[in-house]
C-alpha positions in Angstrom: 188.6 201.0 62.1 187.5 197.8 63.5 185.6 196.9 66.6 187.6 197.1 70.0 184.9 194.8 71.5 185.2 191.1 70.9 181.3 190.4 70.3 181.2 193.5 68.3 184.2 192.4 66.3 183.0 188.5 65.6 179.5 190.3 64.3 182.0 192.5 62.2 184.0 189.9 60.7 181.7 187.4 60.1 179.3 189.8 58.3 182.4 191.3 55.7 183.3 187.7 55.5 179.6 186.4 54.6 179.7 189.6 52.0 182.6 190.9 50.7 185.5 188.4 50.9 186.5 184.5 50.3 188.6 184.0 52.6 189.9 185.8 55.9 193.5 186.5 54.9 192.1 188.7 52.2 189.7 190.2 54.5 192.7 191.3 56.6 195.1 192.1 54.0 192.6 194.5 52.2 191.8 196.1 55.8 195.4 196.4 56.9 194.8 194.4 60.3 197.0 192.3 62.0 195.2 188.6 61.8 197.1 187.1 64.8 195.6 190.0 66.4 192.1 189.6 65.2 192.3 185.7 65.5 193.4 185.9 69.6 190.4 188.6 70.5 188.1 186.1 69.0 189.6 183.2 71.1 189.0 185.0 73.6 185.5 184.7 73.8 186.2 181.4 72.4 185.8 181.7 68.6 188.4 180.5 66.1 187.8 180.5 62.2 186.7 178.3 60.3 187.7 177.9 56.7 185.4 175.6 55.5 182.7 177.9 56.5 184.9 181.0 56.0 183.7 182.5 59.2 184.6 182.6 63.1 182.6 179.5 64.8 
């Protein structure tokens, strides 16, 4: 289960992104979420990811 709360949720992501996966489609792929999903709460509180970095910025 992943946060409900977009704060909560950027912290989550960026910190299994930082230590458990290259990249964010695997990240979502291995955790069954929806990305689209994931991707518009962050832009929400005006976040979008960054592959370069391989985190939300």
């Amino acid at each position: 289960m992943i946060p409900d709360d977009p704060v909560m949720l950027l912290s989550y992501v960026n910190t299994q992104l930082r230590d458990f996966y290259p990249d964010f489609a695997g990240f979502c792929a291995e955790k069954g979420i929806d990305p689209e999903a994931v991707t518009e709460k962050l832009r929400s509180i005006d976040y979008e990811y960054d592959s370069r970095l391989n985190r939300f910025v």
